[in-house]
N, C-alpha and C positions, 0 to 999 in steps of 0.2 A: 802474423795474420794469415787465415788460408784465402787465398784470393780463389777458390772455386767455389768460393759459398755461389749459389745463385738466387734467383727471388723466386724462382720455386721449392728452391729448398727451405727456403723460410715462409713459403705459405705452408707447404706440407708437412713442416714439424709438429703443429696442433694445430686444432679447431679454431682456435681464437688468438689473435696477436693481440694483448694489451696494449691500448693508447692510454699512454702515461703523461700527466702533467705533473712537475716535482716543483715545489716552491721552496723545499728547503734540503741543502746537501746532505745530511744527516739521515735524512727519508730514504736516501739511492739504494745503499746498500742491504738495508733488513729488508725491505720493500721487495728487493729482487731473488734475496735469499726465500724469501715468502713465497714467491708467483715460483720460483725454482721446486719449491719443496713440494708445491703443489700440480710439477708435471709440465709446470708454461715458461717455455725456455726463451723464446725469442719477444726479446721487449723492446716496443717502440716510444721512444723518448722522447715527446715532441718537443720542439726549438721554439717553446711560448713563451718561456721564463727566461732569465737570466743567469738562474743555475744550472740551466739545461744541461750547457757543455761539461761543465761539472762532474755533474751528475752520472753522463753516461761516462766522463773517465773513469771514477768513482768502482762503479758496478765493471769497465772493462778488466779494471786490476784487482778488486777483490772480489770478485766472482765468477771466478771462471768459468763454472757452468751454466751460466746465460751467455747469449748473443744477442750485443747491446743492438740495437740502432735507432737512428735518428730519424725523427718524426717532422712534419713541417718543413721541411727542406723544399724552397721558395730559388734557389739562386747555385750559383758555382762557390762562391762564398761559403755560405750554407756546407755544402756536400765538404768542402775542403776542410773547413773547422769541423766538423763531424768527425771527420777520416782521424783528422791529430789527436780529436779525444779519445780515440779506439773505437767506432761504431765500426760493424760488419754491413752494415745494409742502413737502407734511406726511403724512405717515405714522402711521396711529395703532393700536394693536393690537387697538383694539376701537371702538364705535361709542356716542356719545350725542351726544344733539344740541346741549348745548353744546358739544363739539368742532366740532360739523360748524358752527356759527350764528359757532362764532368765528372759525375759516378763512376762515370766507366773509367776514365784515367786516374782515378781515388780509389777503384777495385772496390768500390760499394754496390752490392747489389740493389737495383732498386724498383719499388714497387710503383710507378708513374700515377696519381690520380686522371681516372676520364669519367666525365657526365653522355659523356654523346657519341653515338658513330663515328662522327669527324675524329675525334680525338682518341678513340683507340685505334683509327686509321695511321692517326700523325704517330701516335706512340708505335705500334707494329712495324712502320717505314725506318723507324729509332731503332727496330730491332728487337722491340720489348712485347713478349705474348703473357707476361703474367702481371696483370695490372688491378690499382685498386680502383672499385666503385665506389665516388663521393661525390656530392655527402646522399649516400643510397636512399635513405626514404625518399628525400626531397626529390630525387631525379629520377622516379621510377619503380622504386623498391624490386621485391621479386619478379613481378611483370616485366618490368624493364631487363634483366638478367634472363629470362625466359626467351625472350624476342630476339634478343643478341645471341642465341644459340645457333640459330641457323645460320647466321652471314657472320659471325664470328666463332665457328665451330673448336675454332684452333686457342683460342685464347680463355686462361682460365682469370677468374676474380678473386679478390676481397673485398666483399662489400665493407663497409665502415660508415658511419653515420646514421644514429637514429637505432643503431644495432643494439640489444641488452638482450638478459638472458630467457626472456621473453617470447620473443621473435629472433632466435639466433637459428634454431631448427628448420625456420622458413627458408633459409637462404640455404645453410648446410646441405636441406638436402637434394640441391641443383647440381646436376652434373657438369656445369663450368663454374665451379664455387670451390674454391681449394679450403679457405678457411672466412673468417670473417675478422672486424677488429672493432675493437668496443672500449669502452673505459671502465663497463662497471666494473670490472676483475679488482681494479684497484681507486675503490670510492672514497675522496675528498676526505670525508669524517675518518674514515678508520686508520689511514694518511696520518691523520692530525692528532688521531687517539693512539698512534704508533699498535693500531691491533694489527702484529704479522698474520696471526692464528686466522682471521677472518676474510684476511688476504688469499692464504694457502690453502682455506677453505673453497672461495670462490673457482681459486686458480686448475683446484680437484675437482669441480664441476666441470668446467668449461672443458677442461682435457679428454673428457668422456661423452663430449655431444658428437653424437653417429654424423658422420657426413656421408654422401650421396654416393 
């Protein structure tokens, strides 16, 4: 594992980090081969399901060219069963500092969810300047990333929540917006209807949204 990955290295590999729910093992791997073919390398595997951990073993060993990581990460637990499955990096929806103290002794980079000033305060004091905003519509949307330019000059985002390919140019084209993170790249039905094609489709789009 290269323990320099950082969590700006994985905002700024693409435009959009897929948020992935996987409900059945067999889905991990075409799934990732798909969003790979299609340019979107770094995939977030949220830890909803049951075959989460699975899953991102699954894609760590045969796919090498993604960089799995884990999604929903809530706990030290969490980060540590991640790390055993082979995740490089960690997603978490909100911030406290044993999340962030056990990423960091797991060499997971990770992206700290904050709603508020206070809370990309407490994640910055963590040491952490590249963090996600969640859940973005709900707490602000672009206005809200607008306003936190000035007294948080230094710290870049990923919005998530509410994000589709819609209003993803909204966000993109803010100059502390590294990338965004969304689910539709990889939607439910085509999951279920095993369409990779529609996958790698999506995954070609999102790759090519101009960021700011």
């Amino acid at each position: 594992m290269n323990d320099t990955l950082s969590a700006r290295d994985v905002m700024r590999d693409a435009p959009v980090i897929p948020v992935i729910v996987l409900h059945a093992l067999e889905h991990a791997v075409p799934m990732a081969q798909a969003l790979v073919a299609g340019g979107i390398r770094m995939l977030e595997v949220t830890l909803r399901t049951p075959q989460a951990l699975a899953c991102i073993e699954a894609i760590a060993r045969y796919v090498p060219e993604a960089v799995v990581g884990a999604g929903t990460v809530r706990s030290a637990g969490d980060a540590a069963a991640a790390a055993r499955a082979g995740a490089r990096f960690a997603v978490s929806p909100g911030y406290t500092p044993a999340v962030g103290e056990a990423c960091r002794a797991q060499h997971l980079a990770l992206l700290p969810g904050v709603a508020t000033g206070s809370e990309i305060m407490a994640a910055q004091a963590g040491g952490f300047d590249a963090l996600k905003f969640f859940p973005a519509l709900q707490a602000g949307g672009s206005a809200m990333l607008k306003a936190w330019a000035g007294p948080f000059g230094d710290v870049q985002f990923c919005p998530t929540g509410g994000i589709h390919a819609g209003n993803a140019g909204e966000f993109l084209a803010l100059a502390n917006v590294a990338c965004v993170g969304g689910s539709w790249l990889v939607p439910a039905d085509a999951l279920a209807q095993g369409d990779w094609g529609r996958i790698t489709a999506l995954a070609r789009e999102a790759s090519q949204l101009p960021r700011g």
